[in-house]
C-alpha positions as CSV (number, residue, x, y, z in Angstrom):
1,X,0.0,0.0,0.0
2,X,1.1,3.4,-0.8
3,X,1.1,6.6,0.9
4,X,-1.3,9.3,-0.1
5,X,-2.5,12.7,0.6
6,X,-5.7,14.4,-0.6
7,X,-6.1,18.1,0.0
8,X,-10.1,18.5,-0.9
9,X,-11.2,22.0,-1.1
10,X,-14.9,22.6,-0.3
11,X,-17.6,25.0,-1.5
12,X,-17.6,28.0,1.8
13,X,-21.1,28.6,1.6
14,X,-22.0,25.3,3.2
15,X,-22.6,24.9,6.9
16,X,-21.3,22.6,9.1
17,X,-23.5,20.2,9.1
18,X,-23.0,19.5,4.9
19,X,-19.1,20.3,5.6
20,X,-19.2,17.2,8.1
21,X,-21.5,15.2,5.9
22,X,-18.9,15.8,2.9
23,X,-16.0,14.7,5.0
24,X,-18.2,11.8,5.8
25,X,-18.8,10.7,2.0
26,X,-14.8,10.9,1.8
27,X,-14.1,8.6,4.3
28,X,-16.6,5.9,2.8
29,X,-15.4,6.6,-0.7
30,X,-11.7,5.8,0.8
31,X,-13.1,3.1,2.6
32,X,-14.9,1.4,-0.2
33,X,-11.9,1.5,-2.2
34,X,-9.6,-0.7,0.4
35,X,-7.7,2.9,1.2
36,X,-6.8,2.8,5.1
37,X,-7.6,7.0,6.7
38,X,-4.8,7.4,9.3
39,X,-6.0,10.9,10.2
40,X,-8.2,14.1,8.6
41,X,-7.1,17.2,9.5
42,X,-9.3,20.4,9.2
43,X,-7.4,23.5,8.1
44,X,-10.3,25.9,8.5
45,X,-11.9,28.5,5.6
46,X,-9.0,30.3,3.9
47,X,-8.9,32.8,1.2
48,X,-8.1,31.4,-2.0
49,X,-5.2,32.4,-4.3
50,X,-6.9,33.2,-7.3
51,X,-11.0,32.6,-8.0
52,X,-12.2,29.2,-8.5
53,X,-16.0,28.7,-9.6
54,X,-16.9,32.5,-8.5
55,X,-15.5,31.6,-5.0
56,X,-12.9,33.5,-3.2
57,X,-12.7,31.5,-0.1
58,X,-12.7,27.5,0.8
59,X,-12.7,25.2,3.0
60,X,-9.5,23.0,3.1
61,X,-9.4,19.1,4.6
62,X,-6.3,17.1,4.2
63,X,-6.9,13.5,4.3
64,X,-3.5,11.4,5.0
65,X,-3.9,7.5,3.9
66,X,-2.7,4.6,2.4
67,X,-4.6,2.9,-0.2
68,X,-3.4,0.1,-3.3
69,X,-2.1,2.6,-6.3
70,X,-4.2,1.0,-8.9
71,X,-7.5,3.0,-7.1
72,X,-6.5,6.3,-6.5
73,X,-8.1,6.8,-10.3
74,X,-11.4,5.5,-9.5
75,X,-11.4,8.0,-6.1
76,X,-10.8,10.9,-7.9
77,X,-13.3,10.3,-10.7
78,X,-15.6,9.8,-7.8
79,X,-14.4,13.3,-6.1
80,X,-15.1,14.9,-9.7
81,X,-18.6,14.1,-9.6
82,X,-19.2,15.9,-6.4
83,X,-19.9,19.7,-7.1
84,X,-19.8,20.3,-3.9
85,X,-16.1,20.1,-3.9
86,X,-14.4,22.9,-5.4
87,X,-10.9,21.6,-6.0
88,X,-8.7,18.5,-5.0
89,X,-5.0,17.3,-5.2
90,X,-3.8,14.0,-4.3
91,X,0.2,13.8,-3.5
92,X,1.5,10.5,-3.6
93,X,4.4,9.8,-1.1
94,X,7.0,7.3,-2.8
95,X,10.7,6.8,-1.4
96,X,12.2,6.6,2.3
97,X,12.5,10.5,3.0
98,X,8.7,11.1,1.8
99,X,7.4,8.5,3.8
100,X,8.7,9.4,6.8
101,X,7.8,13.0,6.1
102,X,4.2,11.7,5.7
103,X,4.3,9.5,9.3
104,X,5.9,12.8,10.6
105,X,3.3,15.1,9.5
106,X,0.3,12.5,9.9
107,X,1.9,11.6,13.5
108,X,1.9,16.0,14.4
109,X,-1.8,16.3,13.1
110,X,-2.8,12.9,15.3
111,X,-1.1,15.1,18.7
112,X,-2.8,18.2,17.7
113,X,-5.8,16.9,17.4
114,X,-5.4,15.2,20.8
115,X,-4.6,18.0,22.3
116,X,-8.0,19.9,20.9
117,X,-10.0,17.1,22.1
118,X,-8.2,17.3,25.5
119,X,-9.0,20.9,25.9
120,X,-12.9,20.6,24.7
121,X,-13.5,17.5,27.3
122,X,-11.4,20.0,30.0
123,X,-14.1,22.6,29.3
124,X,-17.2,20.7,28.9
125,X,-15.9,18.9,32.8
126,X,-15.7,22.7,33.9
127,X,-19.2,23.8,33.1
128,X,-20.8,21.6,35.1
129,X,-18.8,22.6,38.0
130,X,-19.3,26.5,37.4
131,X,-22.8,25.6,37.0
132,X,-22.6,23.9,40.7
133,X,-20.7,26.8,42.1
134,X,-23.7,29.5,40.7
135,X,-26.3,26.5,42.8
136,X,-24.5,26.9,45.8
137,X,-24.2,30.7,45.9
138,X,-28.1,31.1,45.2
């Protein structure tokens, strides 16, 4: 299996709901085509660098996988049909140095990502105590 990364750029009038949902039909397209999703980073709405499809801003993912090389053709023929995409790129990671760049920069997006989902479970433990604290005091 090789090592892939797809940046997908997405349409920035959708809400979050449809952005999820989109990221969603990604990860069962990879799926159904035997690619294995080590991790999905979300870069956030950026300004583009020149106008694609009347759009001056997108939302970026980057997807980090391995997958057989013989179906990365069908996925992005699948990724064409989706207009809700506005632009993709797939990067395919071949000898030593570019895989272990890959592991490095899939292993730094697995930490941050830990670290976001340390600090939201930190916060949602903290309202319940504030809302204690305002019980007790009334």
């Amino acid at each position: 299996m090789r090592h892939y990364e797809l940046l997908v750029i997405l349409k920035p009038t959708l809400t979050d709901e449809e952005k999820s949902s989109q990221v969603e039909l990604l990860k069962d397209l990879l799926g159904k085509n035997e690619a294995v999703i080590e991790v999905i980073e979300d870069k956030g709405t950026r300004n583009l660098a020149y106008e694609i499809q009347k759009h001056k801003r997108g939302h970026y993912y980057v997807i980090y996988f391995k997958a057989p090389s013989n179906v990365i053709a069908e996925i992005e023929r699948m990724i064409r049909f989706n207009e809700e995409i506005i632009k993709f790129m797939t990067v395919k990671y071949e000898n030593k140095k570019e895989i272990a760049f890959w592991e490095t920069l899939s292993n730094n997006v697995k930490k941050s990502n830990q670290k976001i989902e340390e600090k939201t479970e930190a916060k949602t433990e903290e309202k319940p105590q504030e809302e204690a604290k305002v019980q007790e005091e009334a």
